[in-house]
C-alpha positions as CSV (number, residue, x, y, z in Angstrom):
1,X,132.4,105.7,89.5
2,X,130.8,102.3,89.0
3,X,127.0,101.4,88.5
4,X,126.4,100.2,91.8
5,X,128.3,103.7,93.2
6,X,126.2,105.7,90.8
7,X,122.9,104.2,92.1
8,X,123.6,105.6,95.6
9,X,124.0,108.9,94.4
10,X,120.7,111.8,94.7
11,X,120.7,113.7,91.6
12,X,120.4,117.3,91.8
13,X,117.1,118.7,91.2
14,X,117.8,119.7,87.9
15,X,119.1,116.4,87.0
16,X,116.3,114.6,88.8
17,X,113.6,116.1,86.3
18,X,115.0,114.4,83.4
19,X,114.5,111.1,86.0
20,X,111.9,109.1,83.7
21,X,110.4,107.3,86.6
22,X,109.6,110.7,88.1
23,X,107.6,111.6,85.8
24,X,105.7,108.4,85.0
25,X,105.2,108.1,89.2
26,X,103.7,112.1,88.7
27,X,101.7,110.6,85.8
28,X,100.8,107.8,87.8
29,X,99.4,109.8,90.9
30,X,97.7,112.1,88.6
31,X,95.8,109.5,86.8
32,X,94.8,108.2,90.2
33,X,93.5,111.6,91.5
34,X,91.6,111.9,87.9
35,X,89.7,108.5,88.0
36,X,88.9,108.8,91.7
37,X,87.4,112.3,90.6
38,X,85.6,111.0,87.8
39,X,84.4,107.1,88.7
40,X,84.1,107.8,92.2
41,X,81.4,110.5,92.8
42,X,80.0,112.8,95.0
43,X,81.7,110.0,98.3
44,X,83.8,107.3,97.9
45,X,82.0,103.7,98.4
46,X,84.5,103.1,101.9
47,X,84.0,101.2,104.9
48,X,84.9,104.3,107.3
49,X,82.9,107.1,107.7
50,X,86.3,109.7,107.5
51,X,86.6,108.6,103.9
52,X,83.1,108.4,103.0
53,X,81.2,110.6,104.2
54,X,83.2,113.6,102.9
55,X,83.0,114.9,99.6
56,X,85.7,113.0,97.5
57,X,87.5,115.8,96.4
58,X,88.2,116.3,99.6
59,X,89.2,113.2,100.8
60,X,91.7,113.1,97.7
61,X,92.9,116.1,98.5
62,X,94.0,115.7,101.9
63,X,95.6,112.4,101.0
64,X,97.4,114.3,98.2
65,X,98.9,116.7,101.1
66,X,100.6,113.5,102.6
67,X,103.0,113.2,99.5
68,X,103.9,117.0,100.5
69,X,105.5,115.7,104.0
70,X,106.7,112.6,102.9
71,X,108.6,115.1,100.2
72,X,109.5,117.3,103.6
73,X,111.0,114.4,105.4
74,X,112.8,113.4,102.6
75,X,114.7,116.2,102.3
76,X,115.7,116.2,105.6
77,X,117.2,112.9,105.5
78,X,119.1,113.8,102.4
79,X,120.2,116.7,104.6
80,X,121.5,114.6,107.6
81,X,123.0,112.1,105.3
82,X,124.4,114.5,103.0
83,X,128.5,113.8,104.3
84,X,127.7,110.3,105.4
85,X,129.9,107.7,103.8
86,X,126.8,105.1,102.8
87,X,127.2,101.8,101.7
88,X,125.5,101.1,98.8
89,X,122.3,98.7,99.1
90,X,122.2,97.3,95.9
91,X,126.0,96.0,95.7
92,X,124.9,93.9,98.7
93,X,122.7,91.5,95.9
94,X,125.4,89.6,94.5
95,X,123.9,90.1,90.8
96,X,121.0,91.6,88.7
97,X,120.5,88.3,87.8
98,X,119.8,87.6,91.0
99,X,118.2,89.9,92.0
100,X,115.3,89.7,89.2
101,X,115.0,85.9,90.0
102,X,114.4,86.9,93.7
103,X,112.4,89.7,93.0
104,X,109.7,87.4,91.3
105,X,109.8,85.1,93.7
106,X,109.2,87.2,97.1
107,X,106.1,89.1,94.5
108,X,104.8,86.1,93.5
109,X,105.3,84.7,97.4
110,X,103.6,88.0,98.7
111,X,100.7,87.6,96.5
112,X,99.7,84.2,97.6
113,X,100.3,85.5,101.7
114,X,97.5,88.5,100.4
115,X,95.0,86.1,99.5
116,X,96.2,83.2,102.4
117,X,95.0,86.5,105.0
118,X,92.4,87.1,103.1
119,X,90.8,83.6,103.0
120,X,91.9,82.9,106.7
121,X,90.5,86.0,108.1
122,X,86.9,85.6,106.3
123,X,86.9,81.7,107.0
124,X,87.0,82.6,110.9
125,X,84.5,85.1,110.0
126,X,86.1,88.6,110.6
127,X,87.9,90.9,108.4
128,X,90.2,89.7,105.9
129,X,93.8,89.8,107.3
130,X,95.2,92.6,105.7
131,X,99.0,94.5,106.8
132,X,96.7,96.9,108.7
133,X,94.4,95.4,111.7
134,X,90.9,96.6,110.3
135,X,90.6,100.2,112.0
136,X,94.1,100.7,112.2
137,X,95.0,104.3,110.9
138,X,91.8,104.9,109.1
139,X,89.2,104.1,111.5
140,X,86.1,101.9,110.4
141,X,83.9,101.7,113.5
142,X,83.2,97.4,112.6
143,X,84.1,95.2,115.6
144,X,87.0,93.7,116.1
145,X,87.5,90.8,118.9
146,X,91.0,90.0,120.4
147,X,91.4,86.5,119.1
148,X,91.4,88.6,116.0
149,X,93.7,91.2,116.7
150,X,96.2,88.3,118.0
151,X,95.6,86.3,115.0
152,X,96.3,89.1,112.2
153,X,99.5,89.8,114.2
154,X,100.2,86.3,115.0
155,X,100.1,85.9,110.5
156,X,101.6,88.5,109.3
157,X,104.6,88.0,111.3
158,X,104.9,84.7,109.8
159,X,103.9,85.1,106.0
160,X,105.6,88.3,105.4
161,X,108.6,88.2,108.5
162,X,109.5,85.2,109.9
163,X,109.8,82.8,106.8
164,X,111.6,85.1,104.0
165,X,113.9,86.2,106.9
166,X,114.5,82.4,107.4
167,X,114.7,81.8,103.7
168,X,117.0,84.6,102.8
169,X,119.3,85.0,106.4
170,X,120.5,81.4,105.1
171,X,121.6,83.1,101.9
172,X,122.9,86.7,103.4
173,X,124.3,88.0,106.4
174,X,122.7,90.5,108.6
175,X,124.6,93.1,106.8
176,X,123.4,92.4,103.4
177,X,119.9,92.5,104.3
178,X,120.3,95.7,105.7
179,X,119.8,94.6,109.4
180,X,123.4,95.7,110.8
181,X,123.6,99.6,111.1
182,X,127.1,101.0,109.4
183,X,126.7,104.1,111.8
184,X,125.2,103.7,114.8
185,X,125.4,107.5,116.0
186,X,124.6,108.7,112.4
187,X,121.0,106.5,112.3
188,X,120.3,107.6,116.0
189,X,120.3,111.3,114.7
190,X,117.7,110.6,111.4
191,X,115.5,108.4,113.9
192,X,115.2,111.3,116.2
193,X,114.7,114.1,114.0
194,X,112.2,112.4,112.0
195,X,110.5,110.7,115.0
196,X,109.5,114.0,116.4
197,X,108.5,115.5,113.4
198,X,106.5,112.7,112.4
199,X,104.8,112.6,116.0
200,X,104.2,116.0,116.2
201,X,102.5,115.6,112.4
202,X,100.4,113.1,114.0
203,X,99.7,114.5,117.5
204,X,98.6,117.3,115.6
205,X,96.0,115.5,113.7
206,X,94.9,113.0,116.1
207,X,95.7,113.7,119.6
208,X,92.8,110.9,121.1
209,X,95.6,109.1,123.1
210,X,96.4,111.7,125.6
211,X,92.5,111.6,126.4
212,X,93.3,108.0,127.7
213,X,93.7,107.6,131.4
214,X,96.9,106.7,132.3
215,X,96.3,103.3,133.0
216,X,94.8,102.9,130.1
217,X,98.4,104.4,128.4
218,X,100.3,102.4,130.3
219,X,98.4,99.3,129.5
220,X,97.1,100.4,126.1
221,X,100.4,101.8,124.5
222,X,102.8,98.5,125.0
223,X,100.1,96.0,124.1
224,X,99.4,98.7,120.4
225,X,103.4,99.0,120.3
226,X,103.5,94.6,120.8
227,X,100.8,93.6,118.1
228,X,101.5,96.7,115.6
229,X,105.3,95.6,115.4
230,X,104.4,92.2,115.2
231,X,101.5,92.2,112.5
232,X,102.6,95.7,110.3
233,X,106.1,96.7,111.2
234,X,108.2,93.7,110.9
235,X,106.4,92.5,108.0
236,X,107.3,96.0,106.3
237,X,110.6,96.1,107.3
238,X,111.2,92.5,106.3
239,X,109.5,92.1,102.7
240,X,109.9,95.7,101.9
241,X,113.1,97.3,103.5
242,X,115.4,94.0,103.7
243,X,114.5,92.0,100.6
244,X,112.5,94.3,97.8
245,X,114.4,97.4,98.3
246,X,117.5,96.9,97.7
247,X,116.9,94.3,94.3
248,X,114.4,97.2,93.3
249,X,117.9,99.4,93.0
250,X,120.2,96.4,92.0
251,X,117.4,96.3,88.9
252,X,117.2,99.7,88.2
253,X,120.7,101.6,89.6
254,X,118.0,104.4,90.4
255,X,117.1,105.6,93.4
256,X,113.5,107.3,92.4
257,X,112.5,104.3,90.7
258,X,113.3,102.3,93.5
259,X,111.8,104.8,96.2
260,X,109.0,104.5,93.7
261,X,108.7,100.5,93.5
262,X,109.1,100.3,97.4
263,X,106.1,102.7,97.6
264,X,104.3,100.7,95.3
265,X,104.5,97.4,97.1
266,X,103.9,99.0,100.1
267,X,100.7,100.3,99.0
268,X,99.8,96.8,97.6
269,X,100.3,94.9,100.2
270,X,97.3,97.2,101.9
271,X,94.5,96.0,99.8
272,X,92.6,94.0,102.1
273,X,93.0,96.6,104.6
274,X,89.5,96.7,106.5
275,X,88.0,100.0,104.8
276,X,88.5,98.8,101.2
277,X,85.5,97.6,99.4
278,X,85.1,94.9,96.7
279,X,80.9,94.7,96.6
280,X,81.4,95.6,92.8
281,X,83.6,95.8,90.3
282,X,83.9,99.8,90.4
283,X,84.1,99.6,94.1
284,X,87.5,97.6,93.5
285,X,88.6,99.8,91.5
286,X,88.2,103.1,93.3
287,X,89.5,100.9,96.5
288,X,92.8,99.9,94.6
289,X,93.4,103.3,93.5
290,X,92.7,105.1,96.6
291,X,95.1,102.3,98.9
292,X,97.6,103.1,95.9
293,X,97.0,106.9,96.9
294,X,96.7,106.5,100.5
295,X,99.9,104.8,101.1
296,X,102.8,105.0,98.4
297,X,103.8,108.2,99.8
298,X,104.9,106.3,103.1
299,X,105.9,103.3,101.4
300,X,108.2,105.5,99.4
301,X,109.8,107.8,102.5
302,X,110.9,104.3,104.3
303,X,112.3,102.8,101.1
304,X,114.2,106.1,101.1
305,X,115.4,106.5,104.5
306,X,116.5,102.8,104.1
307,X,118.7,103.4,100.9
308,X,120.2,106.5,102.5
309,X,121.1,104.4,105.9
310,X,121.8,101.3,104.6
311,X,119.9,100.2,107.6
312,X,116.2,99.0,107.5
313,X,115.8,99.6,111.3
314,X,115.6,103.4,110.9
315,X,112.6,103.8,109.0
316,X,110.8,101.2,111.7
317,X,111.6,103.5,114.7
318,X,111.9,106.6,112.7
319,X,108.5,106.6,110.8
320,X,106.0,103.3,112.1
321,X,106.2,101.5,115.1
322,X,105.9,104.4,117.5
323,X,104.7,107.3,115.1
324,X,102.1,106.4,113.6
325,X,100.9,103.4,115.1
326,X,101.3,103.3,119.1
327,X,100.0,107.4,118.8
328,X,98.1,106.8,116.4
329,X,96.0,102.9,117.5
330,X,96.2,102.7,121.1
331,X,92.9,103.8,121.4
332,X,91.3,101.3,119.5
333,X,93.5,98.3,121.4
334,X,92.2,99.9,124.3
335,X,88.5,99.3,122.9
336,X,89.3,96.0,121.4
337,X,90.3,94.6,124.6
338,X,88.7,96.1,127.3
339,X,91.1,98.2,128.7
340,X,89.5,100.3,131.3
């Protein structure tokens, strides 16, 4: 069995504890929980009352339960995939060499698109432009107008979609960026599965949309579905599941270390997300830590369901466009423009 053949395999469980990246992503999420605990007090400095207005502990602790599904879901696309014949992402980068070179580049490109949101959004004077709409899955209650909605889609879709797919599509093919499905049937089945238990997950949590009226829904849903896969989905499924995934695995011929990395830039690329707060040092730090916390566990689950596809679609209909975001942000659309 060759490298790249090897990279594709999931170990057993036995063999997966001796994974080193394992256990420094364990160490890693328990050093997070830790200095949460200890810098961040009695409430977490946050710009959204659901975060800080609890105790901490408890905040932490239902973020921790997150992992525990993501874990869940994991398993059950390993289970649907188990007698699939799956090409292997990382033999679609033509060399490690390669892919370190592009690596650097689309980090180092990804960093500058943070801070070009994050100037553009507080030169207009709203939020900064972060890969969530301020309010989007963790609710903040500050006002958002729809220039600015339309804007922060409008951006993202370019910075982190439409210019490395232009960059890179005249370097790959469709099928080496992992936009061609190599099972059409196969992928339909793990999109399904997952989609329901993901929106029954969420339905449970959060059910405010079916308190909408209907022509609110009707209204409300497509225009949430529209701007959410513009300014959030297609950037993640771009930068993360087409480009950084598969060079994380070409780099390491590991699977957790790559499911690892692709939840790691995930969770970066959140840091200007509306509730985060930078007023001090320590607030930066407890607002790095808990993004880090809040949203490597997702990151992680769609760089998994991408290497075990080969497909980057199935993670966007699978596990974001629909479930969370259209269940999950219609109501606040339907606030932010008037939808009655």
């Amino acid at each position: 069995m060759t490298r790249a053949e090897d990279s594709q395999v999931i170990d057993p469980p036995t063999r997966l504890l001796r994974r080193g990246s394992l256990w420094l992503g364990a160490a890693g999420w328990a050093s997070a929980n830790l200095a949460l605990l200890a810098i961040g007090g009695g409430h977490l400095p946050f710009h959204a009352s659901t975060l800080a207005d609890p105790p901490a502990p408890g905040v932490i602790a239902r973020t921790d339960l997150m992992f525990l599904e993501v874990f869940g879901l994991m398993a059950i696309v390993q289970l649907l995939t188990r007698r699939r014949v799956v090409p292997d992402v990382a033999s679609r980068v033509p060399s490690q060499a390669v892919a370190a070179r592009e690596t650097r580049l689309m980090i180092g490109y990804g960093l500058l698109a943070m801070a070009g949101g994050y100037l553009l959004g507080r030169g207009l004077g709203w939020h900064a432009i972060g890969f969530h709409l301020d309010g989007m899955v963790v609710r903040t209650g500050q006002p958002v107008v729809p220039v600015e909605a339309i804007t922060w889609a409008a951006y993202n879709l370019t910075a982190y979609a439409v210019l490395p797919l232009i960059y890179f599509r005249r370097r790959y093919s469709r099928e080496q960026l992992n936009l061609r499905s190599a099972d059409r049937r196969a992928d339909l089945l793990v999109v399904i599965v997952v989609l329901v238990i993901e929106s029954t997950v969420q339905l449970s949590l959060n059910a405010a949309i079916l308190h909408l009226t209907g022509r609110q829904i009707l209204i409300g849903a497509p225009l949430t579905f529209l701007l959410s896969f513009a300014g959030t989905v297609l950037p993640t499924m771009v930068f993360v599941a087409c480009v950084l995934t598969p060079r994380y695995l070409k780099l390491t011929g590991s699977v957790p270390a790559s499911v690892i990395l692709g939840g790691l830039t995930y969770a970066a690329l959140h840091v200007f997300d509306g509730w985060t707060s930078f007023r001090s040092p320590v607030d930066a730090l407890l607002s790095v830590l808990f993004v880090l916390l809040f949203y490597t566990g997702p990151g992680m689950f769609k760089a998994f369901i991408t290497i075990r596809t080969a497909n980057a679609w199935t993670h966007v209909w699978a596990y974001h466009a629909i479930a969370p975001h259209t269940l999950l942000d219609t109501n606040m659309f339907v606030k932010i423009f008037g939808i009655r």
